[in-house]
NUTORDO-246004 format. One record per atom (N, C-alpha, C): x, y, z. Coordinates in steps of 0.05 Angstrom, whole numbers. Layout:
<pt <X, Y, Z>>
...
//
This chain:
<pt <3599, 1033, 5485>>
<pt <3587, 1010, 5472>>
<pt <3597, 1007, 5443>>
<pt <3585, 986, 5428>>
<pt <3604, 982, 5405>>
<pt <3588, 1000, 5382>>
<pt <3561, 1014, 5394>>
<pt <3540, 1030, 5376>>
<pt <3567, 1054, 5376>>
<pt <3570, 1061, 5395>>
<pt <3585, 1093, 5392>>
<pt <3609, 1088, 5378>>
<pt <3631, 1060, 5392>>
<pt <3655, 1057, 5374>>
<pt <3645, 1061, 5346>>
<pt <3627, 1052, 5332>>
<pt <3630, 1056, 5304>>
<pt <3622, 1083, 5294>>
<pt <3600, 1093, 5313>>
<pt <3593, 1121, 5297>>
<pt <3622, 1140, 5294>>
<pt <3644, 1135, 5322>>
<pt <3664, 1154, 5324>>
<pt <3682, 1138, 5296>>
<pt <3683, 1126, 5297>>
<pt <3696, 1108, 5280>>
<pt <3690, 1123, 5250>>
<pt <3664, 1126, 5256>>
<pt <3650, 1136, 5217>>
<pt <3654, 1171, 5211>>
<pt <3658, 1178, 5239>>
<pt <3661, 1207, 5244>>
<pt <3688, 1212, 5231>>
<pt <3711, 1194, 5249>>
<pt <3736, 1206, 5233>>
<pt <3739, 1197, 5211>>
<pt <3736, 1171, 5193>>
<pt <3738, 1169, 5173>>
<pt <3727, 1189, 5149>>
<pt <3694, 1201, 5160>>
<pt <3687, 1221, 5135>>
<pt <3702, 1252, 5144>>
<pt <3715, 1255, 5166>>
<pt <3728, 1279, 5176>>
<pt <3758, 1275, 5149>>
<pt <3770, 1252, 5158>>
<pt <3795, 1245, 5150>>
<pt <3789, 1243, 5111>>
<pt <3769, 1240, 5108>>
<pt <3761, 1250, 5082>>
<pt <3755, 1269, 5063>>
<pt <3743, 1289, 5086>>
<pt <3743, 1308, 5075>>
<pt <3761, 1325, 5074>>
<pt <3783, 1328, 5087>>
<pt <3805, 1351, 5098>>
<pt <3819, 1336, 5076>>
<pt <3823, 1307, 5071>>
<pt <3844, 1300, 5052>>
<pt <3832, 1307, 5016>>
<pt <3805, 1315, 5005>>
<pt <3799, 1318, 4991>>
<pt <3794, 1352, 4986>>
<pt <3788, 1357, 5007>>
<pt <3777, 1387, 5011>>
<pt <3792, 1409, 5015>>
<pt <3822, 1402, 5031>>
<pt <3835, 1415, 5051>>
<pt <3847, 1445, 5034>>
<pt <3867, 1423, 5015>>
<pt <3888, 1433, 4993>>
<pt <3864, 1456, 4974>>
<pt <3852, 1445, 4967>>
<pt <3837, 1457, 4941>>
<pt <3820, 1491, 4962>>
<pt <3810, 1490, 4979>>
<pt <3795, 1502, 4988>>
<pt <3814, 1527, 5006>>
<pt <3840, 1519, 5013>>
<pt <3864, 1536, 5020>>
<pt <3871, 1550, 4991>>
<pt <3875, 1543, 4979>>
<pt <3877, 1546, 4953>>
<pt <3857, 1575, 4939>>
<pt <3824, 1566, 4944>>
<pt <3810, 1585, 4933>>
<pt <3812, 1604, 4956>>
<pt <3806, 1604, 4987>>
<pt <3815, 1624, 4999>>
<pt <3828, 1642, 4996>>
<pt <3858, 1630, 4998>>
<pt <3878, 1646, 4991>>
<pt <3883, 1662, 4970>>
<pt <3874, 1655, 4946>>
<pt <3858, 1676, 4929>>
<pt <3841, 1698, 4929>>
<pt <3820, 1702, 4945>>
<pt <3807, 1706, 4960>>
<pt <3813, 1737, 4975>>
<pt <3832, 1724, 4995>>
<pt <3846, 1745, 5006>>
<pt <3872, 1760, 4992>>
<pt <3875, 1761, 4975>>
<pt <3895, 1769, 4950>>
<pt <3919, 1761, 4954>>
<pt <3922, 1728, 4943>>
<pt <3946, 1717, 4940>>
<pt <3947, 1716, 4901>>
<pt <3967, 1725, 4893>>
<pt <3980, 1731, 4870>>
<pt <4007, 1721, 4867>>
<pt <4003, 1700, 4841>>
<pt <4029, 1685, 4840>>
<pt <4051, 1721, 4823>>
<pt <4080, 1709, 4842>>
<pt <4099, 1728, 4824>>
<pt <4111, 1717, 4805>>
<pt <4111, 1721, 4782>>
<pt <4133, 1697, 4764>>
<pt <4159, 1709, 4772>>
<pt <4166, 1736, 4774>>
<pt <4196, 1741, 4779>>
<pt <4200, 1730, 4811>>
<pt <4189, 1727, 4823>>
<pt <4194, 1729, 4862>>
<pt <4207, 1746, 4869>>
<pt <4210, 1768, 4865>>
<pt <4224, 1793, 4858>>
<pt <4209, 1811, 4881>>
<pt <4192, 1817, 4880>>
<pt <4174, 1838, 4893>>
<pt <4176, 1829, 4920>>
<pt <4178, 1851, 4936>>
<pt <4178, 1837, 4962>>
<pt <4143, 1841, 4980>>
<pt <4143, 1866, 4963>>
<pt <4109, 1871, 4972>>
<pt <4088, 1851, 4966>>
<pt <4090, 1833, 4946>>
<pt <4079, 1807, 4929>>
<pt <4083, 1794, 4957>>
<pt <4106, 1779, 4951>>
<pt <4110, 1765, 4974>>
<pt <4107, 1767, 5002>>
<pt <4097, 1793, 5015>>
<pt <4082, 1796, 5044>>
<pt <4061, 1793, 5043>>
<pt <4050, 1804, 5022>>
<pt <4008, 1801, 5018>>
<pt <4012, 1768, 5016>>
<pt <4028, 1751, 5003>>
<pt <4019, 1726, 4986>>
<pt <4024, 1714, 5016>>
<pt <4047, 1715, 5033>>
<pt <4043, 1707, 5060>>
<pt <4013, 1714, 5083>>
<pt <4006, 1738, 5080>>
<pt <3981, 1744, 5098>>
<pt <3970, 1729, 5086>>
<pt <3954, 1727, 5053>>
<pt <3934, 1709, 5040>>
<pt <3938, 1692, 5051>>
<pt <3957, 1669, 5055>>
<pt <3964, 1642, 5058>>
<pt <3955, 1641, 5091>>
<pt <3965, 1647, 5108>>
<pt <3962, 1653, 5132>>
<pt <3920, 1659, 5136>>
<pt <3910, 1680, 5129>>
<pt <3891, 1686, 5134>>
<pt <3878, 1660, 5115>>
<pt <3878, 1643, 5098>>
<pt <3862, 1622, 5085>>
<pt <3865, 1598, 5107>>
<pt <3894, 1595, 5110>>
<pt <3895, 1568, 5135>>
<pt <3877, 1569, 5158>>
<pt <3882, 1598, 5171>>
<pt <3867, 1611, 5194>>
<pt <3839, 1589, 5187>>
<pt <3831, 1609, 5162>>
<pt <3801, 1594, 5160>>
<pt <3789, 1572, 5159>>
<pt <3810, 1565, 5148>>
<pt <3809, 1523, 5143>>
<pt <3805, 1505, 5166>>
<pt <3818, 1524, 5187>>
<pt <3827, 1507, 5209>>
<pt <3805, 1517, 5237>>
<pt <3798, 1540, 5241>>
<pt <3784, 1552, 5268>>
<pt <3760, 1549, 5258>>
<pt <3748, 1543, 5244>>
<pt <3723, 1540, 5223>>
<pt <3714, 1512, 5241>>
<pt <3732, 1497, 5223>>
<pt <3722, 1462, 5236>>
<pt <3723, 1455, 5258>>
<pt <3742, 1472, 5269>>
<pt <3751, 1468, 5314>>
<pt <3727, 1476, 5316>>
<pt <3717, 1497, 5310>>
<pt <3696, 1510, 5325>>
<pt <3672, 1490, 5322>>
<pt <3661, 1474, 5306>>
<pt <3641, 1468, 5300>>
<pt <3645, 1433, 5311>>
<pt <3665, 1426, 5321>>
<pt <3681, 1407, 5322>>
<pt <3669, 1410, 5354>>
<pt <3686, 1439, 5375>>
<pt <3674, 1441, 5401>>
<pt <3648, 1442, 5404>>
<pt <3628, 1447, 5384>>
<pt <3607, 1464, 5394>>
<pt <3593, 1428, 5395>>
<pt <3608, 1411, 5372>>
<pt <3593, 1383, 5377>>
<pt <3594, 1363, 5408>>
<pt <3626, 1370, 5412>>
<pt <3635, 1354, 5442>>
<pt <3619, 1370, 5459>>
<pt <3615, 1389, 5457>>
<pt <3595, 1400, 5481>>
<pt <3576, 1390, 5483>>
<pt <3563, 1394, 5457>>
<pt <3534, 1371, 5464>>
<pt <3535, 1352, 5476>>
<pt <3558, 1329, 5466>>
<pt <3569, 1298, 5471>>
<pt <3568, 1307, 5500>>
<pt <3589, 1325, 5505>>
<pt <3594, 1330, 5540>>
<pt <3564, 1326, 5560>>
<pt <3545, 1345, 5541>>
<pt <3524, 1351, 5559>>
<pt <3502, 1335, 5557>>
<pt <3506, 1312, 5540>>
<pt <3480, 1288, 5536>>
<pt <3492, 1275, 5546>>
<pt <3520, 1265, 5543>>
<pt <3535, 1237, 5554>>
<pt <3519, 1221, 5581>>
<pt <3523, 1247, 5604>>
<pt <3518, 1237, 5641>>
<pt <3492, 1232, 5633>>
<pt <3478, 1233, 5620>>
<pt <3449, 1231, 5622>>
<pt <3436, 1208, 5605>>
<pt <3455, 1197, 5586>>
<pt <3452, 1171, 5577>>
<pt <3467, 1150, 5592>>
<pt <3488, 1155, 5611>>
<pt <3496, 1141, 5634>>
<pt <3481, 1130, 5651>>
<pt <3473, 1146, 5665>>
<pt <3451, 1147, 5674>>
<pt <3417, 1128, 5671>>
<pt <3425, 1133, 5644>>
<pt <3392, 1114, 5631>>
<pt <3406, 1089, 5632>>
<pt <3425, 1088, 5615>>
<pt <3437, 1059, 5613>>
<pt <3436, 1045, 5641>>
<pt <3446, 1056, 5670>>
<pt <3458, 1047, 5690>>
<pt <3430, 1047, 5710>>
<pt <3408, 1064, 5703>>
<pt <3376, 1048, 5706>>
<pt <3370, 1025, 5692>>
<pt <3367, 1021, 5664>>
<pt <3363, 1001, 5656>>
<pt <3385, 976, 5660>>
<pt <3402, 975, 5669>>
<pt <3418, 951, 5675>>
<pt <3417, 950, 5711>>
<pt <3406, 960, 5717>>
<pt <3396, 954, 5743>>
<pt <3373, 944, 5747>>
<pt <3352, 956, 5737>>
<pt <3319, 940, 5726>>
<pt <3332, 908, 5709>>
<pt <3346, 901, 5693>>
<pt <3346, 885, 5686>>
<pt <3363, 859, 5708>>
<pt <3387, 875, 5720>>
<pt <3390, 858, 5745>>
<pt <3377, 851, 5765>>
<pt <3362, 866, 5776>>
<pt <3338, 866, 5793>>
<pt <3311, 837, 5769>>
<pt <3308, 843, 5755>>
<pt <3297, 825, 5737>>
<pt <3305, 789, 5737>>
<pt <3337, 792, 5738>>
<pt <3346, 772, 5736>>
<pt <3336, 753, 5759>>
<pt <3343, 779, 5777>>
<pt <3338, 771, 5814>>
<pt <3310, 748, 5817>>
<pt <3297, 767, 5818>>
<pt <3274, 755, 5810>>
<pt <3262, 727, 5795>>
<pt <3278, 721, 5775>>
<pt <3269, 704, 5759>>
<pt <3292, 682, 5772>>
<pt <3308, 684, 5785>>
<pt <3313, 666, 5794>>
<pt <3302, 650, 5817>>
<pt <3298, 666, 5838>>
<pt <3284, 660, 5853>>
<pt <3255, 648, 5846>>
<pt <3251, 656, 5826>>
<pt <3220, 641, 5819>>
<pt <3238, 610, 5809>>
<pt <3256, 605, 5803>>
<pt <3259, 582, 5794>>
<pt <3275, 581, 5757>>
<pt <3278, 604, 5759>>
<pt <3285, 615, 5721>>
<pt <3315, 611, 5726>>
<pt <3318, 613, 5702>>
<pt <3350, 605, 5700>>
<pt <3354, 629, 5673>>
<pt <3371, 643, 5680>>
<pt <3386, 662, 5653>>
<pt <3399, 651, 5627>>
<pt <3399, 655, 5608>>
<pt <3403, 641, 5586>>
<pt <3432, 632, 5589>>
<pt <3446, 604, 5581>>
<pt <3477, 602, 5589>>
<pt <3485, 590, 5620>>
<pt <3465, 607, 5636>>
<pt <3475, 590, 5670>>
<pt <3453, 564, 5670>>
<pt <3439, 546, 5655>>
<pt <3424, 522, 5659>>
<pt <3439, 506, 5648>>
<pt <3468, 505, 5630>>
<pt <3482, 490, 5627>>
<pt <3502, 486, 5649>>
<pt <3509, 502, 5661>>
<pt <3528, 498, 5680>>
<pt <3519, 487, 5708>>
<pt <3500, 489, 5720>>
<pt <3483, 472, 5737>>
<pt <3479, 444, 5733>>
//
């Protein structure tokens, strides 16, 4: 329905927000974190393996952090979805059955009394 298009709609936009505001800076303090140290010579090669693990173990985090919390949401979605199907596809049956009804009494649905 056009209720969910927009919530998914508002979902990626503040997702696509935050990773573009958050992503860089927060890889950044991680990788710190895990002992990334600028070399000014680039000389060291031992510098440069830790400064690779840092970098590596901060992305790690950036990234399996939000999947995870990302799946644990579609699951839910997964596991409410059939069951708001369901309601919906009762209530548009009660309301067709409704229609039924009111026509036979002589009712006309809003839109079909012009075309008669």
């Amino acid at each position: 329905s056009a209720e969910r298009a927009q919530v998914l709609a508002w979902w990626m936009a503040l997702e696509g927000i935050a990773s573009a505001t958050c992503g860089a800076p927060l890889v950044g303090l991680l990788s710190e974190q895990f002992g990334f140290r600028i070399d000014p010579s680039g000389a060291d090669q031992e510098i440069g393996a830790r400064n690779v693990a840092a970098l590596r173990h901060a992305l790690i985090g950036v990234s399996v952090v939000p999947w995870a919390v990302c799946a644990l949401a579609w699951t839910f979605m997964y596991r409410v979805f059939p069951q708001e199907r369901v309601q919906e596809e009762v209530g548009e049956t009660e309301e067709t059955q409704a229609m039924e009804i009111g026509k036979r009494r002589g009712y006309s649905p809003v839109g079909e009394a012009d075309s008669l």
